[in-house]
C-alpha positions in Angstrom: -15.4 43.8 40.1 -17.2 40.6 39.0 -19.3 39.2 42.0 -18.7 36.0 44.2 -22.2 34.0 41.4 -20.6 35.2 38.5 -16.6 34.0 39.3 -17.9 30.3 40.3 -20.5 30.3 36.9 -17.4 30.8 34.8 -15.7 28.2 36.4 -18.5 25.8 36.4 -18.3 26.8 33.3 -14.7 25.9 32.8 -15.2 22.3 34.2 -18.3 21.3 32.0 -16.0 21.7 29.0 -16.0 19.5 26.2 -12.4 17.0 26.8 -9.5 18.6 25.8 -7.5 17.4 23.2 -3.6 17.5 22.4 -2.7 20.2 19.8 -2.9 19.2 16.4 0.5 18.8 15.8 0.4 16.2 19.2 -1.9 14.1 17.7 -0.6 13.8 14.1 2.8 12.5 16.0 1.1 9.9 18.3 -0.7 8.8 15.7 2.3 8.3 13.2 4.3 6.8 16.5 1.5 4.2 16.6 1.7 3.8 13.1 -1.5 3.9 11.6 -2.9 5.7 8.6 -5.5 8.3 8.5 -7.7 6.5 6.7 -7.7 3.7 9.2 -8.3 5.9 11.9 -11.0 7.4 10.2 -12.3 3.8 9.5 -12.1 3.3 13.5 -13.9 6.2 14.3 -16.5 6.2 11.6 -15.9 9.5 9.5 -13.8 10.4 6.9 -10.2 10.4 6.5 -10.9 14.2 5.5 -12.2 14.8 8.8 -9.3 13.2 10.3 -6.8 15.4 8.2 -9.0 18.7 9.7 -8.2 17.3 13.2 -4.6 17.1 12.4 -4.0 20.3 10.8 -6.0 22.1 13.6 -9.3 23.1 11.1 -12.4 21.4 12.7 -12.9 19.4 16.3 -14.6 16.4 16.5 -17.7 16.8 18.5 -19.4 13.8 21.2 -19.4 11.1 21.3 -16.6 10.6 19.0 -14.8 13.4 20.4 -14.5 11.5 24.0 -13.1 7.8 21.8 -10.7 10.3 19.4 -9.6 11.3 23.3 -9.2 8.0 24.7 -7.4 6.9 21.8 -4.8 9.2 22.3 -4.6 9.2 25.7 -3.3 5.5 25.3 -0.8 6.5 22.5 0.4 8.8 24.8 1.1 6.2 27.3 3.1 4.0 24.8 4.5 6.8 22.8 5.5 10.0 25.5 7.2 12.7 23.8 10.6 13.5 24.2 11.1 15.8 27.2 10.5 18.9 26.8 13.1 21.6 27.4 13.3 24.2 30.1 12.5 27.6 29.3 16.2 28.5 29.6 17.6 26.4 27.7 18.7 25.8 24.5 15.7 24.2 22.1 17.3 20.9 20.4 17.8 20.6 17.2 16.6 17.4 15.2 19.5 15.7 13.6 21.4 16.5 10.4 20.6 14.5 7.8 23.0 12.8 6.1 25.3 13.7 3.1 24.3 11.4 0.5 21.2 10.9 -1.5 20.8 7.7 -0.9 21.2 8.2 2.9 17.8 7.2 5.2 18.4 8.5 8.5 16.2 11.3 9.8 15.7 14.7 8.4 15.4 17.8 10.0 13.8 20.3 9.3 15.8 22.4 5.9 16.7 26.1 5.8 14.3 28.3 3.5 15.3 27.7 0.0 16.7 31.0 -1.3 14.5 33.7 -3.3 12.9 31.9 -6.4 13.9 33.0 -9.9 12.3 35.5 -12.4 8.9 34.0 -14.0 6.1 34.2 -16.1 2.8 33.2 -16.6 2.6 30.4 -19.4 -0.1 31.1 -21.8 -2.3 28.0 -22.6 -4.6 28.4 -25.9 -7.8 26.2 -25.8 -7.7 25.3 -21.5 -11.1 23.1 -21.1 -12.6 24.0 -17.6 -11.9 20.6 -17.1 -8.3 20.8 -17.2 -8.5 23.6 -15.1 -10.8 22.0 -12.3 -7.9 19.0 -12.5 -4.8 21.6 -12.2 -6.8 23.5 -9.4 -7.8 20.3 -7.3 -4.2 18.1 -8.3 -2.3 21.9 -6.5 -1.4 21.4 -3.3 -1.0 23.9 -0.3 1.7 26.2 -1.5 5.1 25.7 0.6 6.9 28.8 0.9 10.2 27.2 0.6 9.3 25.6 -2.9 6.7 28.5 -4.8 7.3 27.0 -8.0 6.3 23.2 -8.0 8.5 20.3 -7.4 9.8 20.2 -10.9 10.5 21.9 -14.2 10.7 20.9 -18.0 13.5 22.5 -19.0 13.5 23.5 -23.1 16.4 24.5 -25.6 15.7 28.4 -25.1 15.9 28.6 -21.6 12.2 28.4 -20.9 11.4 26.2 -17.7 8.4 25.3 -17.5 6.6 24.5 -14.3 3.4 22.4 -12.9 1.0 25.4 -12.4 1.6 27.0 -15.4 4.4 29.3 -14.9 7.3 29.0 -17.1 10.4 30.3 -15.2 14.1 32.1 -17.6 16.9 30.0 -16.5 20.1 31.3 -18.4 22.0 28.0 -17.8 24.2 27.1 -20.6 25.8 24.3 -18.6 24.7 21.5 -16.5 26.7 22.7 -13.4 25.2 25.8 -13.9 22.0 24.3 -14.3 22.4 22.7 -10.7 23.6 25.9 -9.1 20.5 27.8 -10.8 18.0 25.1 -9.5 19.1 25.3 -5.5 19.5 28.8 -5.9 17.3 30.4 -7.8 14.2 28.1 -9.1 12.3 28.1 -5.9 11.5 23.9 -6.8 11.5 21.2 -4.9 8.1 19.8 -2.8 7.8 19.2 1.3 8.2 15.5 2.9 5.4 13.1 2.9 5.9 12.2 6.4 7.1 14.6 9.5 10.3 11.9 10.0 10.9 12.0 6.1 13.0 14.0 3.7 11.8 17.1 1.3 11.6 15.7 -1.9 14.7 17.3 -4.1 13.8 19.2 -7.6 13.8 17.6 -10.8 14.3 18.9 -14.0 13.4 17.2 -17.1 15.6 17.8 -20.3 14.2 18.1 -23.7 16.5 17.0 -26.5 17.2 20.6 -27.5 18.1 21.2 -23.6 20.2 18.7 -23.1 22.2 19.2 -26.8 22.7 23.2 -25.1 24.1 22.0 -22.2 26.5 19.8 -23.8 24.9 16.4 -23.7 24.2 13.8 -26.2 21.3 14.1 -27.6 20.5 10.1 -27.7 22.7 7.7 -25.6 24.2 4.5 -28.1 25.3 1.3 -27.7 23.9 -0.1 -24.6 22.1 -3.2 -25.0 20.0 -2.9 -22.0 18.6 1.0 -21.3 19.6 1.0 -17.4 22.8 0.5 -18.7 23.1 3.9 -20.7 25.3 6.3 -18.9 27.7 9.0 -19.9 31.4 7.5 -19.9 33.5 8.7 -17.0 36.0 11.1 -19.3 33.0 13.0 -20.9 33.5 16.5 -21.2 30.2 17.2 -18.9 30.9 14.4 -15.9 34.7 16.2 -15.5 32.6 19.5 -15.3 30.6 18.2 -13.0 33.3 16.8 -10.7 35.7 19.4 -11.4 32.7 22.1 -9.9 32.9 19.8 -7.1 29.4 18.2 -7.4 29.1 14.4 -7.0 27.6 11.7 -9.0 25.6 8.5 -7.4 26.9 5.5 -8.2 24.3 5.0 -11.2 26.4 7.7 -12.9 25.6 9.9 -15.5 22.6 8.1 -17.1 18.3 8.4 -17.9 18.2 10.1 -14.4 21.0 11.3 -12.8 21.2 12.7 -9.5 23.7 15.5 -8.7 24.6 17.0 -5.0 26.9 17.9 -2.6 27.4 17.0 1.2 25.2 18.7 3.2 25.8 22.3 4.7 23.9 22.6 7.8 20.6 21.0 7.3 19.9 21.5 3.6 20.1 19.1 1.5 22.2 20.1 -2.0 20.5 18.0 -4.5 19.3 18.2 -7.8 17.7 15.3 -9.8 18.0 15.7 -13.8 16.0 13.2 -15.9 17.0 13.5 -19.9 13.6 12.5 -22.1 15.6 11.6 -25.1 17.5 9.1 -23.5 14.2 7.3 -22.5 13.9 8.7 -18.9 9.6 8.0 -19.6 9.2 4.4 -20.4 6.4 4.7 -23.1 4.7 1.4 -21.1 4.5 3.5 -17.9 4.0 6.9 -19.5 2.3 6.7 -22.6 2.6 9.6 -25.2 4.4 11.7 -22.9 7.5 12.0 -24.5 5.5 13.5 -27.6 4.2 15.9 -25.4 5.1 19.5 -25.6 7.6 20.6 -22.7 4.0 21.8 -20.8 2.6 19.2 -21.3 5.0 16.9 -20.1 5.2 19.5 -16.8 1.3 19.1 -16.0 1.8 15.1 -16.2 4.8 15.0 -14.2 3.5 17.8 -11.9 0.1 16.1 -11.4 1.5 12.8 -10.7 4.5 14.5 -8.4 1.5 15.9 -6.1 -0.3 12.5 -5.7 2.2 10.1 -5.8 5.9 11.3 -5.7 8.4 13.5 -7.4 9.8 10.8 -9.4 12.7 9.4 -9.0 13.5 7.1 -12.0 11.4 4.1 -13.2 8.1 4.3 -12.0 8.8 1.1 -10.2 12.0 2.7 -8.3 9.2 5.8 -7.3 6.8 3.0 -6.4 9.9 1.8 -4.1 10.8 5.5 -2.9 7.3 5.8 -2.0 6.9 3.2 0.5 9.5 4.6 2.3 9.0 7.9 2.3 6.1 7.2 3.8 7.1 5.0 5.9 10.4 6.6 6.7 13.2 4.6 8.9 14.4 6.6 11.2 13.1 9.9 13.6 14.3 12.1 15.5 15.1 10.9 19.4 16.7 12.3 22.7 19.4 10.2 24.1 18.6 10.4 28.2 21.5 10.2 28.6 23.2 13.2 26.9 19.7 15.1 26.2 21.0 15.0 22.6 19.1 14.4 19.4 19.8 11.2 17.6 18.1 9.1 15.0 16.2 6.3 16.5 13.8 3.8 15.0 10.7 4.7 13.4 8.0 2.0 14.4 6.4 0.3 11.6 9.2 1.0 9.0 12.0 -1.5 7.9 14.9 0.2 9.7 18.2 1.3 7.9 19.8 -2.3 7.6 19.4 -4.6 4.8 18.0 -7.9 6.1 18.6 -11.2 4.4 15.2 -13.7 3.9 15.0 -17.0 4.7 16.5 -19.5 2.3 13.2 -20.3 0.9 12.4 -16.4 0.4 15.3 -16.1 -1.6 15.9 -16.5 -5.6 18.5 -19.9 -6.2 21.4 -16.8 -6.8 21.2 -15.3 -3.5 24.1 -15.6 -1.2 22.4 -17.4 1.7 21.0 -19.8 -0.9 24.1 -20.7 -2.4 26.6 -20.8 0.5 24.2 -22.8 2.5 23.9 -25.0 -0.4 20.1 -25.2 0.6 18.2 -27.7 -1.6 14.4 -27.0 0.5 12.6 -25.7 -2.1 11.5 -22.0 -2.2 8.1 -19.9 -1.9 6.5 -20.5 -5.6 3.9 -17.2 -4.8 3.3 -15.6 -8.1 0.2 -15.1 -10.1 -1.9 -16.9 -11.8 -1.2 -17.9 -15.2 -3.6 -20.8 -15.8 -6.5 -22.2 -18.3 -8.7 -24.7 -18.0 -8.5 -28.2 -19.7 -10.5 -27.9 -23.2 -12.5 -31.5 -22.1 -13.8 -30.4 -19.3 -15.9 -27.4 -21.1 -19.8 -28.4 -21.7 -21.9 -28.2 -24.3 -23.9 -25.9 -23.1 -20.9 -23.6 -22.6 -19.7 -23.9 -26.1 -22.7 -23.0 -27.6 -22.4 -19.5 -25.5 -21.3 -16.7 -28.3 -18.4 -14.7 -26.5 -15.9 -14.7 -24.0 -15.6 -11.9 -21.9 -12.4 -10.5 -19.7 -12.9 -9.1 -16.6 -9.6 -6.9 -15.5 -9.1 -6.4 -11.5 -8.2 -2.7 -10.9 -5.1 -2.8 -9.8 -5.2 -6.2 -8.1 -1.7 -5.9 -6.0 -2.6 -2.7 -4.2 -6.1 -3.9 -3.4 -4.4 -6.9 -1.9 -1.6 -4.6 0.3 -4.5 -3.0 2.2 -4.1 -3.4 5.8 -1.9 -6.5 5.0 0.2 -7.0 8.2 3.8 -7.8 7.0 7.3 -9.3 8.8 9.2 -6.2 9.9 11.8 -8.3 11.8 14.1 -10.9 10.8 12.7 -15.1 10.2 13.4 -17.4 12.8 13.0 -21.0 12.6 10.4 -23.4 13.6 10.1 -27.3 13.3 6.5 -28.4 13.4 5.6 -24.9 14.2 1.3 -24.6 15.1 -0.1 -22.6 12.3 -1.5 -19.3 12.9 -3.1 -17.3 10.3 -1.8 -14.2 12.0 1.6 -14.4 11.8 3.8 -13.5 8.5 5.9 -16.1 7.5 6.8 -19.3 5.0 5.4 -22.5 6.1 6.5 -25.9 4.3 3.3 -27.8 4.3 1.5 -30.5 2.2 -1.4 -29.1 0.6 -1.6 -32.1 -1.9 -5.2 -33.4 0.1 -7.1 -29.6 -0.8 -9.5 -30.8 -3.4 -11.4 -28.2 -5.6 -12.9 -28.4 -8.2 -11.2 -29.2 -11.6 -13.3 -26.3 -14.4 -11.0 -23.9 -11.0 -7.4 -23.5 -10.9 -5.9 -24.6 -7.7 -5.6 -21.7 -5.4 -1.8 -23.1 -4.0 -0.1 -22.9 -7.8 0.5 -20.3 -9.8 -0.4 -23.1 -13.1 -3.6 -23.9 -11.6 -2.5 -27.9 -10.8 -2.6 -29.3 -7.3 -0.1 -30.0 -5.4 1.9 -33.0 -5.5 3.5 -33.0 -1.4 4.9 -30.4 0.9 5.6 -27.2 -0.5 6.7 -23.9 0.9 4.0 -21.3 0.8 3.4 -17.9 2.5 0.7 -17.5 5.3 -2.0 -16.2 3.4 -1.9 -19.2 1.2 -2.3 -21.7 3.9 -4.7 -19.8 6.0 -7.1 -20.4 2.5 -6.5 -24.1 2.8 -8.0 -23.5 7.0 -10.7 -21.5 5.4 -11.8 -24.4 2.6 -12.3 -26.9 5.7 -9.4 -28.7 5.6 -6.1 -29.3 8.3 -2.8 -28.2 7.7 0.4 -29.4 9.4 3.3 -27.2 9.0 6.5 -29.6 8.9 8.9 -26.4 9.3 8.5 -22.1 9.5 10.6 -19.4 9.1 8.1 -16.9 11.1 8.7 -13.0 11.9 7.7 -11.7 15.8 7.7 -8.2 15.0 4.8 -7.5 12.6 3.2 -4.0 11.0 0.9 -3.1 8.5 3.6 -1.4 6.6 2.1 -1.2 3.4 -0.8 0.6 4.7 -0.4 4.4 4.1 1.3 3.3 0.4 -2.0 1.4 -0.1 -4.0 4.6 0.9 -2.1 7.6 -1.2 -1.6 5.2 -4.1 -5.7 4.0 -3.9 -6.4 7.9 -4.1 -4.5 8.7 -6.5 -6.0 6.4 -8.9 -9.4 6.5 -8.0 -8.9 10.2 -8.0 -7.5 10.6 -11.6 -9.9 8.0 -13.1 -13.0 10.7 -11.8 -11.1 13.1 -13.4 -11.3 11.0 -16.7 -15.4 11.1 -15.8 -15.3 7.6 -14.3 -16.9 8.1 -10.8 -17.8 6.1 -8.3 -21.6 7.5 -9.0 -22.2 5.9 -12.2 -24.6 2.9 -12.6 -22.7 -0.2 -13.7 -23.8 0.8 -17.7 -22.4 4.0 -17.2 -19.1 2.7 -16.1 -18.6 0.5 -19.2 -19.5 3.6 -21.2 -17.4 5.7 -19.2 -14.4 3.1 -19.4 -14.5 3.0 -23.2 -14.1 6.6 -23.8 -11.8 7.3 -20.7 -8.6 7.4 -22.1 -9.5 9.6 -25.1 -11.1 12.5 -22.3 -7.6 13.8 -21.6 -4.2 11.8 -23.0 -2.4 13.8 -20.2 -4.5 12.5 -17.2 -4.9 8.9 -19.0 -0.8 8.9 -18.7 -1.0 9.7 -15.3 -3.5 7.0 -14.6 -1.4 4.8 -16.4 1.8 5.7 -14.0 0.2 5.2 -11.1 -1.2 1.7 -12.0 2.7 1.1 -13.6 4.0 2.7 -9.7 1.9 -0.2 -8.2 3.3 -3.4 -9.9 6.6 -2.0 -10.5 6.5 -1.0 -6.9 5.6 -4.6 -5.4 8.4 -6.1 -8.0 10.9 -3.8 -7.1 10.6 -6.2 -3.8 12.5 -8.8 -5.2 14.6 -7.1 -7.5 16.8 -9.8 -9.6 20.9 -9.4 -10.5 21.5 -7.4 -13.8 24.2 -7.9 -16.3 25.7 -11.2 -17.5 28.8 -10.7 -15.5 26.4 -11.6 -12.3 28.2 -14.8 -10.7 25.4 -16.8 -8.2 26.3 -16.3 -4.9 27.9 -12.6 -5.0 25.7 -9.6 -3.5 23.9 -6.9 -5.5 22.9 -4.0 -5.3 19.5 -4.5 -4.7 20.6 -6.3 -1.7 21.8 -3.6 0.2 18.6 -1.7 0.8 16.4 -2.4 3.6 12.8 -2.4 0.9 14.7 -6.1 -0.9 12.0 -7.9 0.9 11.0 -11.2 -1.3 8.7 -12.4 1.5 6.4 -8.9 1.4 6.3 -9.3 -2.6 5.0 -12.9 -1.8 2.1 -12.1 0.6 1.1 -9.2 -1.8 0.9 -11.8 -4.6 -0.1 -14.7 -2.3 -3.1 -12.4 -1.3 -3.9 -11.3 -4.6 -4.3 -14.9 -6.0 -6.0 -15.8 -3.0 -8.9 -13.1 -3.1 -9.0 -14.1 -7.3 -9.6 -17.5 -6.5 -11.8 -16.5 -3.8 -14.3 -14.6 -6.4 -14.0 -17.7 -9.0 -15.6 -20.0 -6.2 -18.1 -17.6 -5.5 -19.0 -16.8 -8.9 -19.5 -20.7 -9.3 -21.9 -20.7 -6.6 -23.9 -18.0 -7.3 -23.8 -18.3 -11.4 -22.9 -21.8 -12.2 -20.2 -20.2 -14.9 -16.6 -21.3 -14.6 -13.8 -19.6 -16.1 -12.2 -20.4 -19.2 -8.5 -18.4 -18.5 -7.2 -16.4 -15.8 -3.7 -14.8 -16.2 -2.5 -12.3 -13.5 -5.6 -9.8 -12.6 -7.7 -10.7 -15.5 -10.0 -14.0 -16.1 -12.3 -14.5 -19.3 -15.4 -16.4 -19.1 -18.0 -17.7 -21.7 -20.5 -15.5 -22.2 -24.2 -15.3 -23.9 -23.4 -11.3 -24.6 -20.6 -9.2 -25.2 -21.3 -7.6 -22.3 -19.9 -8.2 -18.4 -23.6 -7.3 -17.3 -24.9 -10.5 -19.3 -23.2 -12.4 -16.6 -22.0 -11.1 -13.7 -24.7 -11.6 -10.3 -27.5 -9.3 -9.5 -29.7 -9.4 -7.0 -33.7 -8.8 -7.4 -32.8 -5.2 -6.6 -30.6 -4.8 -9.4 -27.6 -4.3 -7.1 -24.6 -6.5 -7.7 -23.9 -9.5 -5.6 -21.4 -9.6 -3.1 -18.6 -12.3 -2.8 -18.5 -12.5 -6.5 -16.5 -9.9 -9.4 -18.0 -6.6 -8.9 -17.7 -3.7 -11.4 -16.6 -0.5 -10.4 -13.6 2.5 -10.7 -11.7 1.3 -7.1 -9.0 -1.1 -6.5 -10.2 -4.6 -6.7 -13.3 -4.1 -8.6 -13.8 -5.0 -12.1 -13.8 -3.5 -15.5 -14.3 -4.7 -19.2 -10.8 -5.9 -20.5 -11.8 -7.5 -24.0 -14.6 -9.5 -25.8 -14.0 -12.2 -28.5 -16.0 -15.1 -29.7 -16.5 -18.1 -27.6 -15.1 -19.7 -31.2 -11.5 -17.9 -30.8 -11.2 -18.8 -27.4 -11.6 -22.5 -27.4 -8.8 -22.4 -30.2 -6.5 -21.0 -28.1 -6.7 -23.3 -25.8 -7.0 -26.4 -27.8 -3.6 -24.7 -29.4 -2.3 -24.3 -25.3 -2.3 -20.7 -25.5 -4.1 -18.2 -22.8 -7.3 -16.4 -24.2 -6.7 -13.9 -20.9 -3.6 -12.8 -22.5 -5.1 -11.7 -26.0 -8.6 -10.9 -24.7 -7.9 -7.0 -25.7 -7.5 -7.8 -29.3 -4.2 -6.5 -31.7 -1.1 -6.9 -30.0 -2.0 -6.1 -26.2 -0.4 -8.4 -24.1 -1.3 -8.2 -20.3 1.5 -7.4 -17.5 1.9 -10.1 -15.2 3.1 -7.8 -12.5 6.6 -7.3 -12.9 
C-alpha cells in the first residue's frame, strides 16, 4: 500500500499540471465556430500555422506561455460557441443531418458511409521520373482516406485504363457511361474528404480522353455552338435517354464539358459522379496550358496535384475558384433543436447562408432586377482595375533619355488584396448622410472631386486614372484612402452591412499556399536573393510544363474566382430585368468583388506614391496588376529601392515569389513605349512582347 507522503505528492503532483486543454477535435470546432483561419491563429499566437494544424489533429501541445493564451482563447470560444449537449449514456447518439439530394444543394453534410471496396489496380510505370517529380508527388499526397484509396479523380483512356493521381492506373470494364457511373461509386475507391468538418466530401471526377468518350458512345468533339458553355448533348441523344432511362439525373447544365451525374441520396451518401470530356474543351488552354496534349498520366498528376491543393475541380477554373470559397466556408452545420433534441442544419458563422441576397441598387449591373424595376438612375460602384497611362507631355527629358521600360507584374494581386479583408455578410441597409467609418463594408456616394494627386499618378478613385468630376459611389476601401491622403469626406448617402466577417480569409490562405507552394517546386523559393529570383522566374516554366500548368490554374482559380462574384447574363435572349441563374446562389455578391478590386487598386496606387517618394520615378502605364516604368537598365534591380544594406525598401514594389510581391513581366525600349502612347495605346498591355495580352481580372 502506497503511504499517506507518497498519495498527497501525486496529487500535488496532479494540481501543478500544465492547463488542460479541450481535445483536439474541441478546439478545431471552436475555432471554426469563431471563424477564424489557422493561419491567423497562428499569426495571433506567434508560431506557425503548422504548429496550429499539430494542435488540432492531436500531434504536439503547445508549451508556456503560449500554452496558458492558446487556453484562454478557447476558454472564451467556449463561452460564445458551447457545444450542443451532449447525450446521456443511454441514449441514442444523434445523427448529424442528411444532406440533401441534389448536387447543387448547400445544407449540411454528415458524415458518408464507407465507400465500397475499391477496384482491381496497378502500378503505372513511369520511364524517366526526375527525383524532383517524385519529391512534388510525395509532398502534393495527402493523408490517405480510407474511404477514397485511389485519389479524387481518374483519367479515364480508350482501353479501359484509368489512371489515377499517385500513379496507379486502375481496369475499369465500362463500355457505357451509366456503367461508367455505377463502376466509379462502386468500385473505383475515388473521391477526396471535405475541406471543412460542416462541408461535403468532394464527389470523383473522371476525365474522358477522346478515345473514352468515342467507346462510351459520345461525340468525340461537340459542333455548332457559338459560345463553348453552350455545348451540350441534345436531350434525345442516344447516351442522355441511357442515362435517364438507368434512372440517374442530369443538372440543369445538361449533358455538356462537365457534366455531373447522380441520384437522390440513400442514407447519407451522396451518389454522384462528375465526368469532364477533354475533347470538348473541359481544360481551357488559358487556364490549363498544354494539358490537353498531355498524355492521360499526365493530365492525372496535374489534375491530381491541383485537386489536393486547391479543389477537385468542378468546371472552369473560375466556377472551382467559386466552389472553393464555399467549401470552405460552408453555409450551414449541424445543430440541435432544444426543443425536440433533434439535429438540424443551422447557420454557419462567417459564411453567406443558403439564400441568394440581392445588392444594393448601386452594387448591381444596369440589367439586374432591382435596378430595372426600381428604375434607379443613382449611379453605380465603378470599382474595377486600373487601366490607365500617363499623358505623353507630362514625361521629362530626363526620362526620355532612359533606355527601357520595365513591367513589374503583382503576383496575384486579387488574392493578396482578399487577405483578412472583412466583408458584408448581411444584407445593405440605407443611410442618408451616414458618418463614415472605415470599418464598415459598404457603398458610400461621396464627392471625391477635391483629392488632389499628382498628375505623372493615376487617380486612385477611377479605374482611367482621371479625377473625379462630383459625387460618385465607391466602396469603403476607396474612401477610407481619401481619409488616409489628409483629406474630409462627406458621405451624402450608404447602403452599409451590420453583420461583417472576414469571409475570404481561409480561401486567401489555401489558395496563397498553393501558389507559393508550386512556384518552390518550379525552384522559385522564398530563399533566393532578388538576382536569383529573376533568374529563377525566367526559366520557371520550362522546369516542369506539368507543375507550370498547375501554377497557372491556381493564378486562373484566383481571378476567375473573384469574377465569378459578379457573374453577368449569358445568351442574347437575356431581357434586362429578368433573373439568372447566377442570381440564385448565395456567392453572386457584386459588392465583395468590388472591395477585392477596390483594395487591390488601392494598395497599387499606394506603392506608386511611395515609389515616387523614395525614387523620384513615375510610371509610364499601369493596367490591372502590372505597371511599366522608364528604366536606365533592362533590369527591375536598376530601379527598384534599396537600402544601404542592400535589402529592399519597404512601402514601395518589392520583388519576391508571394502574393503581392513583384516579378519581371517584360522589357522594351523607352523608344517603343512613348509610341504607344503618343498612338493612345497601353505599353503595360504589350510589355511581354509577341502577342501576350494581360488579363484584367475577369
Amino acid at each position: 500500500m502506497p503511504s499517506e507522503e507518497e498519495l498527497f505528492a501525486s496529487v500535488d503532483a496532479l494540481l501543478n499540471e500544465e492547463p488542460h486543454l479541450p481535445p483536439p477535435t474541441e478546439r478545431a470546432r471552436l475555432r471554426e465556430a469563431a471563424g477564424i483561419t489557422q493561419a491567423r491563429l497562428a499569426t495571433a499566437l506567434k508560431t506557425t500555422t503548422q504548429s496550429v494544424k499539430n494542435w488540432e489533429n492531436g500531434r504536439s501541445e503547445p508549451k508556456s506561455p503560449r500554452l496558458d493564451a492558446y487556453q484562454r482563447l478557447l476558454n472564451g470560444w467556449a463561452a460564445k460557441h458551447p457545444a450542443p449537449n451532449a447525450p446521456s449514456a443511454t441514449a441514442k447518439a444523434p445523427t448529424a443531418p442528411t444532406p440533401p439530394a441534389t448536387p447543387e444543394a448547400e445544407s449540411a453534410d454528415a458524415p458518408p458511409s464507407d465507400v465500397p471496396g475499391a477496384g482491381p489496380g496497378r502500378p503505372a510505370t513511369r520511364s524517366g521520373a526526375t527525383s524532383r517529380r517524385q519529391a512534388v508527388e510525395k509532398a502534393a499526397r495527402p493523408a490517405a482516406d480510407p474511404r477514397f484509396p485511389h485519389g479524387p479523380l481518374a483519367v479515364l483512356d480508350g482501353d479501359g485504363s484509368a489512371y489515377g493521381t499517385s500513379g496507379i492506373v486502375l481496369d475499369c470494364p465500362a463500355t457505357s457511361v451509366v456503367e461508367l457511373v455505377e463502376w466509379t461509386l462502386r468500385e473505383s475507391g475515388l473521391g477526396a474528404p471535405r475541406l471543412h468538418r460542416n462541408g461535403k466530401d468532394s464527389d470523383p471526377l473522371i476525365v474522358l480522353t477522346a478515345a473514352a468518350a468515342v467507346k462510351l458512345g459520345l461525340p468525340e468533339r461537340l459542333e455548332g455552338h457559338e459560345q463553348r458553355r453552350s455545348l451540350r448533348l441534345a436531350e434525345d441523344h442516344p447516351v442522355v435517354k441511357q442515362v435517364v432511362k438507368a434512372k440517374w439525373r442530369l443538372t440543369q447544365r445538361g449533358f455538356g464539358p462537365w457534366a455531373r451525374i447522380y441520384r437522390k441520396a440513400q442514407g447519407r451518401e451522396r451518389q454522384c459522379v462528375q465526368l469532364a470530356v477533354l475533347s470538348w474543351d473541359a481544360l481551357d488552354e488559358r487556364s490549363w496550358p498544354g494539358v490537353t496534349e498531355m498524355e492521360p498520366a499526365d493530365v492525372a498528376r496535374v489534375l491530381g496535384i491541383y485537386a489536393q491543393r486547391v479543389i477537385t475541380p468542378r468546371g472552369s477554373t473560375a466556377v472551382s475558384g467559386l466552389e472553393l470559397m464555399t467549401a470552405l466556408r460552408p453555409p450551414t452545420r449541424a445543430v440541435q433543436d432544444p426543443q425536440t433534441g433533434n439535429w438540424v442544419p443551422g447557420h454557419n458563422p462567417g459564411s453567406l447562408g443558403t439564400e441568394p441576397m440581392d445588392p444594393a441598387p448601386p452594387e448591381a449591373t444596369a440589367e439586374h432586377p432591382v435596378v430595372v424595376n426600381s428604375g434607379w438612375s443613382g449611379g453605380f460602384l465603378n470599382e474595377e482595375a486600373y487601366q490607365w497611362v500617363r499623358d505623353v507631355s507630362l514625361l521629362t527629358d530626363e526620362e526620355c533619355t532612359l533606355a527601357y521600360a520595365v513591367g513589374l507584374d503583382l503576383n496575384t494581386a486579387f488574392l493578396a488584396a482578399a487577405a483578412r479583408l472583412v466583408v458584408g455578410l448581411s444584407a445593405p441597409d440605407h443611410f442618408h448622410a451616414p458618418t463614415f467609418n472605415p470599418k464598415i463594408p459598404g457603398s458610400w456616394l461621396v464627392d471625391l472631386s477635391h483629392v488632389e494627386v499628382d498628375p505623372r499618378l493615376p487617380s486612385p478613385f477611377t479605374p482611367d486614372g482621371t479625377r473625379p468630376t462630383g459625387p460618385a459611389w465607391y466602396q469603403t476601401h476607396t474612401v477610407a484612402y481619401a481619409q488616409e491622403l489628409g483629406y474630409n469626406v462627406a458621405p451624402i448617402e450608404g447602403y452599409l452591412r451590420r453583420e461583417t466577417g472576414a469571409y475570404l480569409d481561409p480561401w486567401h490562405d489555401r489558395l496563397k499556399t498553393a501558389y507559393v507552394d508550386t512556384l518552390a517546386d518550379l525552384g522559385v523559393t522564398k530563399d533566393l536573393t532578388d538576382a536569383e529570383f529573376l533568374a529563377a522566374m525566367e526559366r520557371h516554366k520550362d522546369v516542369d510544363p506539368a507543375m507550370a500548368a498547375v501554377l497557372a490554374a491556381i493564378k486562373a482559380t484566383v481571378k476567375g474566382g473573384i469574377g465569378k462574384l459578379r457573374e453577368r447574363p449569358q445568351g442574347k435572349r437575356y431581357k434586362e430585368g429578368e433573373r439568372w441563374p447566377a442570381l440564385q446562389r448565395p456567392t453572386w455578391r457584386p459588392d465583395i468583388r468590388a472591395a477585392v478590386i477596390s483594395k487591390a487598386r488601392i494598395n497599387m496606387h499606394r506603392k506608386l506614391r511611395n515609389m515616387a517618394t523614395m525614387t523620384g520615378l513615375y510610371p509610364l502605364a499601369v493596367l490591372s496588376d502590372c505597371v511599366v516604368y522608364p528604366s536606365p537598365g533592362d533590369s527591375p534591380l536598376d530601379f527598384l529601392p534599396y537600402a544601404a544594406s542592400g535589402k529592399p525598401q519597404p512601402g514601395g514594389f518589392r520583388l519576391g515569389p508571394t502574393p503581392g510581391l513583384a516579378k519581371l513581366e517584360g522589357v522594351q525600349s523607352m523608344l517603343w513605349a512613348v509610341d504607344l502612347m503618343e498612338q493612345g495605346y497601353n505599353p503595360a498591355r504589350h510589355i511581354k512582347g509577341g502577342d501576350a495580352v494581360l488579363d484584367e481580372g475577369e
